[in-house]
Every structure is written in structure tokens, then in C-alpha cells.
C-alpha positions in Angstrom: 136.8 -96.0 -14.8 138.7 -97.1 -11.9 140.2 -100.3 -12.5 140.2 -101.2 -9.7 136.1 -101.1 -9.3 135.2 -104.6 -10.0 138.0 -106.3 -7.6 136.6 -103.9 -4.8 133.1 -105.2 -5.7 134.2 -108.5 -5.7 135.4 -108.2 -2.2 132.6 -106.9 -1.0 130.7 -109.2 -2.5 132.4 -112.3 -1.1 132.6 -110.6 2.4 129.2 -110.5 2.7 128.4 -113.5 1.5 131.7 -115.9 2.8 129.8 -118.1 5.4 127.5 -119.2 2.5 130.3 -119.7 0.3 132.8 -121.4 3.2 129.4 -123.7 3.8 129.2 -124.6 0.3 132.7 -125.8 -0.2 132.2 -127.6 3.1 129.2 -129.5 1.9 130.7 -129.7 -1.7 134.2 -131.6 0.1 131.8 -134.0 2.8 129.9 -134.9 -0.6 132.7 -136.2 -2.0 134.7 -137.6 1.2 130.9 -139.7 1.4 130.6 -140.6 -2.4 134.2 -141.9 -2.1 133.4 -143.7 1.2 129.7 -144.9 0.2 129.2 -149.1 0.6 129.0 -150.8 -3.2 125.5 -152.6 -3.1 125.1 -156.0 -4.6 122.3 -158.3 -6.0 121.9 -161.9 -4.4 124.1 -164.2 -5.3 128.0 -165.4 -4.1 130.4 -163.0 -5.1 133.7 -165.0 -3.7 133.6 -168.4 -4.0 136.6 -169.7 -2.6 138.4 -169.6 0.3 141.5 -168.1 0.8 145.0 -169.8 0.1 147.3 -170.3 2.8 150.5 -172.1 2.1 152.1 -172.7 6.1 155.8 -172.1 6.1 158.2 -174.2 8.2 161.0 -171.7 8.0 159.7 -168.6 7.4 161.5 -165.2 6.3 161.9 -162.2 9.2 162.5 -159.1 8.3 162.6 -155.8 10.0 160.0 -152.8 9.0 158.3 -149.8 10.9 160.5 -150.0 14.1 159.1 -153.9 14.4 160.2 -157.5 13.8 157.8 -159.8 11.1 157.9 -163.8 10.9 156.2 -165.0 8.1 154.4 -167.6 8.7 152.7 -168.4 6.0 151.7 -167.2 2.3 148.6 -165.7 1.8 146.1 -165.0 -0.9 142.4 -164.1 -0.2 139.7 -163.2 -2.7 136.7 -162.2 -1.0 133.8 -159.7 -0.5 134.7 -156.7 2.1 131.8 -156.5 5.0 133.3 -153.6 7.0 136.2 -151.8 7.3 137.4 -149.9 10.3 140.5 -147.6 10.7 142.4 -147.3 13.7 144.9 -144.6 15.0 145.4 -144.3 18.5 145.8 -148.2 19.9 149.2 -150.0 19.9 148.6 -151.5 17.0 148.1 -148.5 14.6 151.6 -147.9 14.8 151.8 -150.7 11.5 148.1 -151.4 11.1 146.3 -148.7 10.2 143.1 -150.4 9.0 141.5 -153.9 9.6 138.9 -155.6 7.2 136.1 -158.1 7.6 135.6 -160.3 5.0 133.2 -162.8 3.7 133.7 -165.7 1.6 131.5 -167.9 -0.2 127.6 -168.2 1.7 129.3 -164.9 3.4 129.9 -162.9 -0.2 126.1 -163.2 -0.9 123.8 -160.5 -0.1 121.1 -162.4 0.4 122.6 -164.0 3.9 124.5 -160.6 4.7 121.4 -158.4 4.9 119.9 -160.6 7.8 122.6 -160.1 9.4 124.3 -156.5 11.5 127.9 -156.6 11.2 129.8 -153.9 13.2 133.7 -153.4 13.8 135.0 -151.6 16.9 138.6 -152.3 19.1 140.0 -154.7 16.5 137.2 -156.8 16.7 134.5 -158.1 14.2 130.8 -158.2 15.7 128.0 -159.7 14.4 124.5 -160.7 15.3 121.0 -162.0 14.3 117.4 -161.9 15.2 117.5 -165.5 12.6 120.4 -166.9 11.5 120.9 -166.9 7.9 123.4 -169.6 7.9 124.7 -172.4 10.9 126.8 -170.5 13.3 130.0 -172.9 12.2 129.4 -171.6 8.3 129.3 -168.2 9.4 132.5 -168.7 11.8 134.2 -170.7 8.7 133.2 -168.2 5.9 134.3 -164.3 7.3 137.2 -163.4 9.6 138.6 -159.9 11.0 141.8 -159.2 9.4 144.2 -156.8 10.5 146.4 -155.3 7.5 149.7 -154.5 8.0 151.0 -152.2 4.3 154.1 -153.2 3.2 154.7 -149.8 1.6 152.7 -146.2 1.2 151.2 -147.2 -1.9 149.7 -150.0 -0.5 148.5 -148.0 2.4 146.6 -145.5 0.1 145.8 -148.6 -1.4 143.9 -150.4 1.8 142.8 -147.3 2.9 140.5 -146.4 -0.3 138.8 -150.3 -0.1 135.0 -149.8 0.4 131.9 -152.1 2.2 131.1 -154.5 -0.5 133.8 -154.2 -2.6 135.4 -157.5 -4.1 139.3 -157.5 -2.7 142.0 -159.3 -3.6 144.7 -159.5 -1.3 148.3 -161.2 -1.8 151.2 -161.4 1.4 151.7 -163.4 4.1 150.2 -164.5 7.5 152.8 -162.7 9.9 153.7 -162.8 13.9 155.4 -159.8 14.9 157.6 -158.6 17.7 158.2 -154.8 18.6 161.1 -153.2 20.6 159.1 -153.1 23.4 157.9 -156.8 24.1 154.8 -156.2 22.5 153.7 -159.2 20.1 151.2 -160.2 17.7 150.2 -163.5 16.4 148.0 -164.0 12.9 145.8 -167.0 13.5 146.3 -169.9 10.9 142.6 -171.2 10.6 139.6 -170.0 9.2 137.6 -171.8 11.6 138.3 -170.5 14.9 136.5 -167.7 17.2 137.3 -165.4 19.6 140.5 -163.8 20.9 143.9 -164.6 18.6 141.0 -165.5 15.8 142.0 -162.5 13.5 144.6 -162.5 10.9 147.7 -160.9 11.0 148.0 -159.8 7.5 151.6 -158.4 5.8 149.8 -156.5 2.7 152.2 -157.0 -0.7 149.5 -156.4 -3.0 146.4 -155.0 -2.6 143.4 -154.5 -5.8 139.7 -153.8 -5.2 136.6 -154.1 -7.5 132.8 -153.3 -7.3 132.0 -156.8 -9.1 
């Protein structure tokens, strides 16, 4: 018997059949890419009660990281149900934030108010509308916020970048204003209550954990 039958069979085999077999392992790698990336669904009910923790700082630390200058402005802590998330690599800011997150908060952690409402992310910006409010406007404003996350490191990258819709995430760092080399600044906001352009938060990412409940 020539041994080396069965490999020639084998290749002729697979040759004929490669674009089935290239498709499945296509199919079999976007399966898990979308079982990975899939939104966690919850019952009604308030998932994160409380609002975030912000402790302002009157002299903050600066430091220098990814070619840029950070001023922390305040400590930051935020518990609180993850609406959308939306990754970014080709506008200014991508060169330190690579992801932003929009997250709700009390009346905004409950799924019972968040599935009247379309929430979208696109240009660094959190979008939402209504055909009936759920909630008043200034509880809605008050309750979820865009928030830009800066990693402090790769593991806390991998970390941000793995966070899915509807996922419970706690987040620890600090509210940050930052200056790059080429005059080019960002400012966190320091309320939860305001709207509209500067309203995001500027997020420097020391810790980052995620949970479906």
C-alpha cells in the first residue's frame, strides 16, 4: 500500500471541498465574535441604584501617558447599567480613547423605561429618542451620560473593550482634562445634569469589572 494514499486522498478531498470548509470556519468565528458581542437582556426592575461618586479635587495630580498631558480633576466611581457601547478608531480622540459607553443609572438601569426608548451612539455622542417618554426629560438627562474611557493600561483596554449592552459595570478612576502636544484639549464635564456639547465624561479607566446581574 502506498503510504502515502490516504494524505493524497485527503487533499483531494479538502480541495474540492475548501470553499465549504473556508465558509464554515467563517460562519463558525462570526458566531462566536456575535455570542461574545450579544446585548445581556434583563427583567424589569432597577439594576443600579445609585449614582455615581465624584469626589472634585482642588489640586489635582497630572501626569503624562500616550503622548498626552492628564489633570485629574476629580475621583471617580460609577456603578451602573451599560446602554450602548461604541468603539472608535479613526477620530482624534482614538489615539487614548478607544471606546465610549452610555450608561444608565437608577430609573435608567430599569428595563422597563429603556425599552421605550431608542438609544443609538455615533461621533462621540449619545442619542436618544421617544415616540412617549418613559420618564421627564430632566430624569432622563440626570440618570445616563456618554462617557468617554480613557485605559490606563492594556489590560484595562481588553478589559473596556469586552463590556457588553446591559451589562452591570463598575468603573473606578478619575474625571480627567487632557492636553496633547498639539493644542488639542479635552475637558470631562463635572455634573450629571447637564446636556449637549462638553456634557460627556472624560473618564481615566483604573479599574474596570463587568457583570450580567
Amino acid at each position: 500500500m502506498d503510504p502515502y494514499e490516504n494524505d493524497a486522498e485527503w487533499l483531494y478531498w479538502l480541495k474540492a471541498r475548501w470553499p465549504l470548509v473556508l465558509g464554515a470556519v467563517l460562519m463558525a468565528g462570526w458566531g462566536c465574535s456575535n455570542w461574545h458581542s450579544r446585548a445581556v437582556r434583563h427583567p424589569a426592575g432597577v439594576l443600579a441604584a445609585d449614582d455615581p461618586a465624584q469626589e472634585n479635587l482642588l489640586k489635582g495630580t497630572t501626569w503624562t501617558a500616550k503622548d498626552h498631558r492628564f489633570t485629574a480633576l476629580a475621583n471617580f466611581h460609577i456603578h451602573a447599567r451599560v446602554l450602548s457601547t461604541e468603539r472608535y478608531r479613526f477620530d482624534r480622540a482614538a489615539e487614548i480613547s478607544p471606546i465610549d459607553f452610555a450608561m444608565g443609572w437608577g430609573p435608567m438601569s430599569d428595563s422597563a423605561v429603556l425599552e421605550k426608548l431608542n438609544i443609538n451612539q455615533s461621533d462621540r455622542w449619545f442619542h436618544w429618542n421617544a415616540s412617549t417618554l418613559p420618564l421627564p426629560m430632566d430624569v432622563i438627562t440626570s440618570h445616563a451620560a456618554n462617557m468617554h474611557m480613557i485605559p490606563a493600561s492594556k489590560a484595562v483596554e481588553r478589559g473596556l473593550l469586552s463590556v457588553r449592552e446591559g451589562q452591570i459595570a463598575t468603573l473606578d478612576g478619575y474625571l480627567v482634562h487632557v492636553d496633547g502636544k498639539d493644542g488639542w484639549t479635552w475637558q470631562s464635564s463635572m455634573t450629571r445634569d447637564d446636556s449637549g456639547d462638553g456634557a460627556c465624561e472624560v473618564i481615566w479607566v483604573d479599574k474596570v469589572s463587568a457583570a450580567d446581574h
